[in-house]
Each structure stands twice: as C-alpha cells, then as structure tokens.
C-alpha positions in Angstrom: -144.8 153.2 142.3 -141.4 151.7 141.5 -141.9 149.4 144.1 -144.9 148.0 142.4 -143.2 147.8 139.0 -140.8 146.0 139.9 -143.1 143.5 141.8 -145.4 142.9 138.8 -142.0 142.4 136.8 -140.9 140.2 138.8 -144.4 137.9 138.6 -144.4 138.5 135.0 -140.9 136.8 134.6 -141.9 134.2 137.3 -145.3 133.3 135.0 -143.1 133.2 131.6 -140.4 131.5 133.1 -143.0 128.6 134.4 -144.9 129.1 131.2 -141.5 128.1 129.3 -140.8 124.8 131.7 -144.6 123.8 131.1 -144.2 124.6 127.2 -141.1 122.6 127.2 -142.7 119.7 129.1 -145.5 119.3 127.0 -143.4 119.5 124.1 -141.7 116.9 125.1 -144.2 114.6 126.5 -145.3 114.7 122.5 -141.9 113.5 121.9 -141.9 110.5 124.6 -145.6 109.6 123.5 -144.1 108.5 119.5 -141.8 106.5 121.2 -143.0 103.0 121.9 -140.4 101.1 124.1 -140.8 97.9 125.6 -144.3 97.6 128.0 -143.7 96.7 131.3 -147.0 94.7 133.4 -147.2 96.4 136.9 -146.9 92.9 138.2 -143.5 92.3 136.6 -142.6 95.8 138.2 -140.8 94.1 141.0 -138.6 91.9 139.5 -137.7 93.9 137.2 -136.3 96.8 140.1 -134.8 94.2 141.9 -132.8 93.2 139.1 -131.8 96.2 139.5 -130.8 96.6 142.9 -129.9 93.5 143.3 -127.0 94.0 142.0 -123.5 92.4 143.4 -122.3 96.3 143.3 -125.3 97.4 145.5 -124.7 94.2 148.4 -124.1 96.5 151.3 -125.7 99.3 150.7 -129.4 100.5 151.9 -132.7 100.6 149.5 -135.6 102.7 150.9 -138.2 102.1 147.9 -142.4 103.2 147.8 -143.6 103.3 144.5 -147.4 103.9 144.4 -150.6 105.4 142.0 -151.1 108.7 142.8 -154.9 108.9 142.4 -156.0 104.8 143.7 -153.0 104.6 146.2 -152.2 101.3 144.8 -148.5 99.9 145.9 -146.5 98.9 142.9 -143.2 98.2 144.7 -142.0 98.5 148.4 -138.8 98.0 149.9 -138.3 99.3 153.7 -140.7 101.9 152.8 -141.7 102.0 156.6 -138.0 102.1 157.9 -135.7 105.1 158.5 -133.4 106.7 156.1 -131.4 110.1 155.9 -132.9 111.6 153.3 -130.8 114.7 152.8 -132.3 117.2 150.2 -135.4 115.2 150.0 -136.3 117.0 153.5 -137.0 119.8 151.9 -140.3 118.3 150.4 -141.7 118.7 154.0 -140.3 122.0 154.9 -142.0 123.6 151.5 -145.1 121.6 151.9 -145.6 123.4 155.2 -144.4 126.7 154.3 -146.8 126.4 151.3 -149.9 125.5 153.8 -149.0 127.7 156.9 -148.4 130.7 154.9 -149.9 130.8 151.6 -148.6 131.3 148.0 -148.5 134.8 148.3 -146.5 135.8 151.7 -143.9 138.1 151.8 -140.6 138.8 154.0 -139.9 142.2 154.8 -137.0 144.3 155.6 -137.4 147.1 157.3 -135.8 150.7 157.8 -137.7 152.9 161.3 -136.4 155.8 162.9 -135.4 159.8 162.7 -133.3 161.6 159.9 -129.9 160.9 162.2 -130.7 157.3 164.0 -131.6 154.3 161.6 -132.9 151.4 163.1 -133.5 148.3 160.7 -135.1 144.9 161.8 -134.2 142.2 159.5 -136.3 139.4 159.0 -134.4 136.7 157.7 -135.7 137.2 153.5 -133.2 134.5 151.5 -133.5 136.7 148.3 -131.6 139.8 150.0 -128.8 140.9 148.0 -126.9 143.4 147.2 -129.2 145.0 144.3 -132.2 145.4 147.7 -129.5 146.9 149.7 -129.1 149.6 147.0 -132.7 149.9 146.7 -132.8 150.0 150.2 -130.1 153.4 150.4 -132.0 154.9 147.6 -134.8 155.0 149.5 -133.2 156.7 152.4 -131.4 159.0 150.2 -134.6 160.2 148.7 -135.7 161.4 152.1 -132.9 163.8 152.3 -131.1 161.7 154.8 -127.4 162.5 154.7 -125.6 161.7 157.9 -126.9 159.0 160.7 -125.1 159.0 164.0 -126.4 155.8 165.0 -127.3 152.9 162.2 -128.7 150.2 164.5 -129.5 146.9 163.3 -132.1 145.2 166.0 -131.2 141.2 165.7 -134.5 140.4 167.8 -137.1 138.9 165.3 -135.6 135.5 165.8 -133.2 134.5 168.2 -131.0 131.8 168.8 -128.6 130.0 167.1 -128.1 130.8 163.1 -126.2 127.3 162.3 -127.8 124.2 163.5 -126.2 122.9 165.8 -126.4 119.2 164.2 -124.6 120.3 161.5 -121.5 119.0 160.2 -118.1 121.4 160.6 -116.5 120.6 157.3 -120.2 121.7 156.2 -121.1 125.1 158.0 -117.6 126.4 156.2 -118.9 125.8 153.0 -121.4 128.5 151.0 -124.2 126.0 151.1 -124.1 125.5 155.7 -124.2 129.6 155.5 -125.9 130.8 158.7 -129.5 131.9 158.5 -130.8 135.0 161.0 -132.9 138.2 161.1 -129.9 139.4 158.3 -129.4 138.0 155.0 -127.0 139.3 152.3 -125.9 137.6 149.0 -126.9 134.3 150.6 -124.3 135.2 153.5 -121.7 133.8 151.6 -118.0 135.7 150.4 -116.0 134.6 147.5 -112.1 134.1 146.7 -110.2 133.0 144.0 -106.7 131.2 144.4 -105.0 132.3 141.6 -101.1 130.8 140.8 -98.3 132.9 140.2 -94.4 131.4 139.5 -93.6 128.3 139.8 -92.5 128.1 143.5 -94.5 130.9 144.6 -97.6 131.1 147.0 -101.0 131.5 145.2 -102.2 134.6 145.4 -105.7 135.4 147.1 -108.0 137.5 145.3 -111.5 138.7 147.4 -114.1 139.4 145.0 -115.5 142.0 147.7 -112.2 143.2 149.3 -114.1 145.0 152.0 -114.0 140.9 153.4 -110.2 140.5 153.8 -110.0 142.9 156.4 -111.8 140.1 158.6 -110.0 137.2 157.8 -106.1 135.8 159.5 -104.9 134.3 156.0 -102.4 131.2 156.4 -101.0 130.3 152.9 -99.7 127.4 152.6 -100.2 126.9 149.1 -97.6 126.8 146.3 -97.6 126.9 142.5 -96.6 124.2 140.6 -95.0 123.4 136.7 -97.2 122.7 134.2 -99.9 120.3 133.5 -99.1 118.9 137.8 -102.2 117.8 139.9 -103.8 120.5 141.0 -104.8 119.8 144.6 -106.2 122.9 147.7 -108.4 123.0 150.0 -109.6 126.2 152.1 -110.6 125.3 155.9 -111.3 127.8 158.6 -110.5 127.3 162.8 -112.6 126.4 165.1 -113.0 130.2 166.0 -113.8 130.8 162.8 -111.7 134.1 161.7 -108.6 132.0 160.3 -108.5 130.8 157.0 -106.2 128.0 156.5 -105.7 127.1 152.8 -103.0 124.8 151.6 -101.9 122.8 148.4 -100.9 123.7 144.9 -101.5 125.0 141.6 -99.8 123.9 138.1 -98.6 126.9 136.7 -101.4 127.3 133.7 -104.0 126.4 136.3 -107.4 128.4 135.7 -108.1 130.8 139.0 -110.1 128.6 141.5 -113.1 129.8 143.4 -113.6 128.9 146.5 -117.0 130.5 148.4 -117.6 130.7 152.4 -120.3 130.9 154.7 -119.7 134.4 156.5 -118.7 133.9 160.5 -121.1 136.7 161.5 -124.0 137.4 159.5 -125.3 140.3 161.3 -122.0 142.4 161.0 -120.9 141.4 157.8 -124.9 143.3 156.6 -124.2 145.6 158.7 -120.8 146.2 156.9 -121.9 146.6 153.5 -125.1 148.7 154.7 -122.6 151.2 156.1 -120.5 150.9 152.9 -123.8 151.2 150.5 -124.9 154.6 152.4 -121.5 155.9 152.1 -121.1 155.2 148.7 -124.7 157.2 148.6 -123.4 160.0 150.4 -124.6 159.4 153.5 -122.1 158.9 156.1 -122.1 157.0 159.5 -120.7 157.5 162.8 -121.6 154.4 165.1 -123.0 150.7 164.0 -124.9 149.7 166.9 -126.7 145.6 166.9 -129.1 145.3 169.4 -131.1 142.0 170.6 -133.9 144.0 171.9 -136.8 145.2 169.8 -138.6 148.4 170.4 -141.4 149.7 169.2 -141.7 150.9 165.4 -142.2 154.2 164.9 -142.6 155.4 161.0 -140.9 153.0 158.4 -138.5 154.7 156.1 -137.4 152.3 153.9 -138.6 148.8 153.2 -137.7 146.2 150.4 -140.0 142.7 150.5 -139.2 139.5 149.3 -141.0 137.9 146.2 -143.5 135.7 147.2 -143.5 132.1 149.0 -143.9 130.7 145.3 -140.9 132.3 144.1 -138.7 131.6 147.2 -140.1 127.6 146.9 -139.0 127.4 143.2 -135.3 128.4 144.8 -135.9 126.0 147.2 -136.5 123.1 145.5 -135.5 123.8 141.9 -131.6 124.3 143.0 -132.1 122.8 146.7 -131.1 126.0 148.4 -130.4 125.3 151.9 -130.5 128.2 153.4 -133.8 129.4 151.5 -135.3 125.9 153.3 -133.6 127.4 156.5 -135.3 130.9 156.0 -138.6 129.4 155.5 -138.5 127.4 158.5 -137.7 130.3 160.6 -141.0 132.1 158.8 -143.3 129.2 159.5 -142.2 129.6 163.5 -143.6 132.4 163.5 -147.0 131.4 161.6 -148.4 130.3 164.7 -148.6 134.0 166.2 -147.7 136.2 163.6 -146.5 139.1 165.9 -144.4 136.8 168.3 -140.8 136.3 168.3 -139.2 132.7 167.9 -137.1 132.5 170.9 -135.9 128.9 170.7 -132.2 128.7 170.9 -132.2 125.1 170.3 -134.5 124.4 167.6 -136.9 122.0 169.9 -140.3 123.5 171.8 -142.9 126.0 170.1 -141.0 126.5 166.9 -141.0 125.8 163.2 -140.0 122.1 163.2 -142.6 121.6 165.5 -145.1 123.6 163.2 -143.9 122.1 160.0 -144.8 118.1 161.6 -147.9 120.0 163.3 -148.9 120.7 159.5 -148.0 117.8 158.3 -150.3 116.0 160.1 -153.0 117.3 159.6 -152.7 116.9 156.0 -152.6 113.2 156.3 -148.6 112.1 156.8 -147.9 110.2 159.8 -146.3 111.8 162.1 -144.2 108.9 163.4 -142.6 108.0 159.7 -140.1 111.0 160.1 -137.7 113.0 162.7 -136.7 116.6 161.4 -133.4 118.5 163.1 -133.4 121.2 160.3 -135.4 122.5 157.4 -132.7 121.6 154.5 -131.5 118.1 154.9 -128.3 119.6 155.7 -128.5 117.5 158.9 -127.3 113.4 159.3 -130.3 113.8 162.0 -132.8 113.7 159.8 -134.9 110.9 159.3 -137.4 110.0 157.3 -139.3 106.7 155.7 -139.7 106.8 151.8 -143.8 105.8 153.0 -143.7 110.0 154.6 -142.2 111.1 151.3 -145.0 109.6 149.3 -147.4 110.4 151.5 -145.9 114.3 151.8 -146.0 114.1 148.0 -149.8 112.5 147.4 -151.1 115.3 150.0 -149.6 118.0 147.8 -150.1 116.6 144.6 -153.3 118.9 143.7 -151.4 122.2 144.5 -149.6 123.8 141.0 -147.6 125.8 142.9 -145.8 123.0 144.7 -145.3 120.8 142.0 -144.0 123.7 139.8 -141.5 124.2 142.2 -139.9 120.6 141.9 -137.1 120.5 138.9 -138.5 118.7 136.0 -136.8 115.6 134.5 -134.0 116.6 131.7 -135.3 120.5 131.6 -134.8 122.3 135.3 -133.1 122.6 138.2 -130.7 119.9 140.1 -132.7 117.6 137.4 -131.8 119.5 134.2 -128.8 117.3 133.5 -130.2 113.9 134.0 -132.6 112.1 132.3 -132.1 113.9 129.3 -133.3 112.1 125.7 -134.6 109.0 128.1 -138.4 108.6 128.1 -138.6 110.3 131.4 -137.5 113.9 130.0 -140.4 116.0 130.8 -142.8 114.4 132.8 -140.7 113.7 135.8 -141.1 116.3 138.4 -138.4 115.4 141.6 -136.6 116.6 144.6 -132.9 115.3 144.4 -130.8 114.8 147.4 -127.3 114.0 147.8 -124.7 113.6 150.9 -122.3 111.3 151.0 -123.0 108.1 151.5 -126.5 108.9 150.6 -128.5 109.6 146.7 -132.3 110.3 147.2 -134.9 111.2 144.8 -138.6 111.5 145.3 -141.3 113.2 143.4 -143.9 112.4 140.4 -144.2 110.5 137.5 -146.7 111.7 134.9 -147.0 108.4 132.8 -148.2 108.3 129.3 -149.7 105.0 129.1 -150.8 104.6 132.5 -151.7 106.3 135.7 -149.5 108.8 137.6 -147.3 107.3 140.0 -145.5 108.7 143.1 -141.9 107.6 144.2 -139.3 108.0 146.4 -136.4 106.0 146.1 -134.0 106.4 149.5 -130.2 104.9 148.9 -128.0 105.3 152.4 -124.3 103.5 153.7 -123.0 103.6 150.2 -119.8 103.1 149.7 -120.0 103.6 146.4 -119.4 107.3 144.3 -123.0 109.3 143.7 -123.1 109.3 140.2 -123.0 105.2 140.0 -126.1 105.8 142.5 -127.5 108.7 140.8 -127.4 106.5 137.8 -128.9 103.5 139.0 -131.9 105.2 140.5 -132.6 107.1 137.0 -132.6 103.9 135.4 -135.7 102.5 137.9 -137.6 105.7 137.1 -136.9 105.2 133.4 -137.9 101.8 133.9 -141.6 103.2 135.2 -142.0 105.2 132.0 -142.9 101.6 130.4 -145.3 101.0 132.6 -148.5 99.4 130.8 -152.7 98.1 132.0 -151.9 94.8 131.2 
C-alpha cells in the first residue's frame, strides 16, 4: 500500500509540475501576443538568416538548417538539411521518440530482490532513477520480512550484457559524471563526488569524499597546491587508463570556495553492491559474502522490488536536462522491446539490439532511415550522425504526442532552455532539445507561432572554432527571428 502512495505521489507531482510549465507558457504566450515587433514575409525568411550566418565570424564553420510548417510541410529555409552533422544532444530526439513508441507512456523498470531468508539474489535492470532513497526502500523491505543475516547477497549482472561505456566514447568524457557507465545496476546516476578544498598557503588541497565509503577504492596522487589570495585558480582531476588512480593537480588561492568535482564510478556493479551491503548493515542486517554472477537463474518468490516512474517521467529527465545516461538506460530498455523476456547480449552495440530497434522504429513512423547513423543513445558519441531533414522529420512524426513534446525544455521557463531566450518573443512557446560538444551547438524542436503557423526547426552548427555561447547566441537570435513570422 506504501508502494502505491508513493506512486500516485509521484504522478500527482509529475501532473502539477507539467500543469505549472503549461500555466507558465500560456501565461506568457499572452505576454508575447501584446507585443507587436517587426513582421517578417516568409519569403524574406532567407535573407534575413543568412544575414545571419553569413557572417565574417561564422566563414569556416558548418550550418545544417530545415526550417519547415509543421502541419503543410512547407520549406521556409534549407541549408544542407540533407547532409551529415554531429548532432550531439539533439540524438536524444530519436532515442525518446522510440522509447516513447516501442514501450509506451506508461512502462516501468524494475529492480528486483529473489531468494531465501539467508541468500539474496537481486537482478538489476538498469532503472536511471535508482538512488539512494530506493535502496533504503529497498532494505526496508527486506527488514520487514524478518531478514536479519544473509550469507550470500548475490547480484546477477545477466539482464544485459556487454559493455557499460560505449566504446566510441571519448576518454576525457567517460571520467566525467555525465560518460557514467550504464548496466543491469544503477545507483545515484553511478557517479561519486569530491571536493578540493585549500588549506595554507603552500599546502596540498585537501580531498574531501562526500560518501567516504568511495576513497577506499581510489590511488590518490596530489599534486595540487594552495595558493595566496585572489591567484588563478586552476585543477583538473583525471583518472589512468586502468581507471583506479586519480591524478589531480593545480592550485587553489587561499580564499578559494571548495570545488566539486563528480566521477563516473570504474565499476558500477560493485560500487551497488557496496552501498547495498552498507544499507542492510546499517538496517541491522549483516552480510557474509558479495557474490556478482553473469548467469541468470530462475526466479523464485520476489522479496523486495522498487520500480521506476514511468517512461514519461524518465523522458522529461531525458530531454528536459539532457541526461545521458537516462538516454543510455532507455536504449538498453527498447533492446529488449523486441522479446520482452530475452536478454540483450550484444557486446558491441551492433546486431539485434536497441540501436537497431530505435532506426527499426523510426522508420516506420516516417523518418528515412538513410538521413542518420546512431553509435549511442545520448549524443555522447562524435559517431553520430544525423541530417537536420531526420530531425525535422523525427520531430513532425511526434508532434501529435503531449507526452513527447512535454518532455522538451520550454523556451525561457525549463530545462537546458530555462536560461535562454528569456524576455525575447520566443519565451514560452519554444519547445527544444539543446545539444552542445565542442565544436558543435545544436537545437531542434517546435515553434508555436502567434501570428502564423507552427513551424519545426533544427538548426545543426559543427567545426566551430568559435566558444558555444557566441553560437548558442546566434542560433537564438534565428529562432527569435521566426517569432515575426507573418501571411503576407
């Protein structure tokens, strides 16, 4: 019964909290329509972009550009809308649009607990949203039971197998929070925080774990040092190429604030299994032997279990704050859509698996198939490609589903948006998936016009040499340039 209050909670907060972004959109859309800036014909729509573009600033860099009606197709403005481009975040459009179709609003990811009073087997199932308030939730279960002591705590690492990092996947990225490995076992995002804090002038920084348990794991080599006053403050935090040596170096001025610095964990399995053992102990329930196995077995009864919110839910993470490894954990979900009872055995992310699902999908809806090449679910990967025609044709196929759409940040009020746009005429009735790499600034999505028809975009900017927020600017000030749009 707990269980179940907390899931209609949960959907109650999810309804208000979209209840409050549509509230604030159409509140602001009021706003915009008072406003009465200068109309813009939709044949003068391409000059006036490449006035834009065209820029001496913008000479060597790539413009991927498909601007079109969203209900008449009609093209407003192309530029190499059928050619490649690394769309980074913007892949993420396709990964949700498939999740969405292949498994339905409403699907759940569970996590599972099987065996006797003294040998606990759980089978994780790669759920994003597992932290360390299910883990809890997950012991208190067990404790109610009357379990006390476990000889064996097993964790079966079988419902997916091979590799948890892509392996197209930048190093310098997989070290970071946001190239976190996704498996069967999923904890606080598998990420671990530290803070470099200075100390006298002279001295090393000192390392503080926010969950000490961590540091036990870790070969620290400080080469840091804290500086006077008011100096550049300069560090950077690198692990090996075997992955258990953290090698941080530079400096700290004296009255430096603590720095954080987050990491992707080496091993995602054991590092669950770590703070499972650490949960049930703190429960009174003590452990002898942590077991991981990589063969699955039949379940028996199911003593504990905690399940994800829904697929909406999880997309709103997605997309709203351009989650990575959310995208990653919903690929791995949609490999198994195709037999729901199989296990995804690819260990190197090509054959009968989710990428091949999610273009599968994709298809069917209407994108063409040969206007994109996925490598991951993210956009984490430099292998991606994609033409700003599949983005727009992603986007018109999904147009007529809320819960999609609701899970894009909205322009000046959400997500990766929330900052930009804000007090322009395209506050509130832009929804859009950001991307970012460097070198690249992408943005695609809808445009809810006031004085003329909705409009899909997706404006694709690669091989700039230039820093993102010029970029990021410069494509905000096209879309604010469509908000003029007039029949005329």
């Amino acid at each position: 019964m707990a269980r179940v209050k907390l899931k209609y909670i949960s959907l109650l907060l999810l309804f208000f909290a979209q209840f409050g972004i549509r509230s604030a959109i159409a509140q602001t859309q009021s706003a915009v329509k008072q406003q009465s800036p200068q109309q813009l014909c939709p044949a003068q729509v391409g000059t006036a972009i490449e006035n834009i573009t065209n820029r001496p600033q913008f000479s060597r860099l790539r413009w991927g550009i498909s601007i079109q009606t969203l209900s008449s197709a009609q093209n407003l403005y192309s530029r190499d809308a059928q050619k490649f481009f690394i769309p980074a975040s913007n892949a993420k459009l396709f990964t949700t649009a498939a999740a969405l179709q292949r498994l339905g609003s409403q699907f759940q990811i569970r996590t599972s607990v099987y065996g006797s009073s003294d040998n606990l087997r759980i089978v994780g199932r790669g759920d994003p949203s597992f932290t360390n308030t299910q883990l809890q939730e997950l012991v208190q279960q067990l404790s109610r039971r009357g379990i006390r002591q476990v000889n064996q705590l097993i964790a079966e690492d079988s419902y997916f197998q091979g590799a948890v990092v892509n392996p197209t996947w930048e190093w310098e990225d997989i070290q970071a929070d946001y190239g976190a490995p996704v498996g069967n076992f999923i904890l606080n995002q598998n990420a671990v925080e530290l803070k470099l804090l200075p100390q006298q002038i002279g001295q090393p920084l000192r390392i503080q774990w926010t969950d000490p348990i961590e540091a036990v794991w870790w070969r620290v080599e400080n080469e840091t040092v804290t500086v006077p006053a008011q100096e550049t403050s300069t560090t950077s935090v690198s692990r090996d190429l075997k992955g258990t040596v953290l090698q941080i170096k530079g400096n700290l001025s004296v009255d430096a604030e603590p720095q954080s610095v987050s990491l992707a964990v080496v091993e995602p399995t054991q590092h669950f299994l770590r703070r499972f053992r650490l949960a049930l102990a703190n429960a009174g329930i003590t452990t002898q032997q942590l077991v991981i196995t990589r063969s699955s077995q039949e379940n028996v009864q199911e003593l504990a279990a905690i399940t994800s919110p829904p697929i909406a839910q999880l997309l709103i993470e997605t997309n709203q704050n351009s989650n990575n490894l959310y995208a990653e954990a919903l690929l791995r979900a949609i490999a198994l859509s195709r037999v729901p009872e199989a296990i995804a055995t690819s260990s190197d992310f090509t054959g009968h698996n989710g990428l091949e699902i999610v273009s599968n999908t994709l298809t069917t809806l209407g994108v063409d198939p040969n206007s994109y090449v996925l490598a991951d679910g993210s956009g984490l990967s430099r292998h991606n490609l994609a033409s700003p025609e599949a983005l727009v044709q992603t986007l018109r196929v999904m147009a007529s589903s809320t819960v999609y759409r609701d899970s894009l940040p909205v322009a000046g009020i959400s997500g990766t948006l929330k900052s930009r746009f804000q007090n322009t005429p395209a506050q509130g009735i832009v929804q859009a998936k950001t991307g970012s790499m460097s070198g690249i600034v992408t943005l695609s999505g809808y445009l809810n016009a006031t004085s003329y028809e909705p409009l899909i975009f997706s404006i694709l900017v690669n091989q700039s040499n230039l820093p993102a927020a010029e970029i990021r600017q410069t494509i905000d000030e096209i879309v604010i340039l469509l908000t003029r749009l007039r029949r005329c």
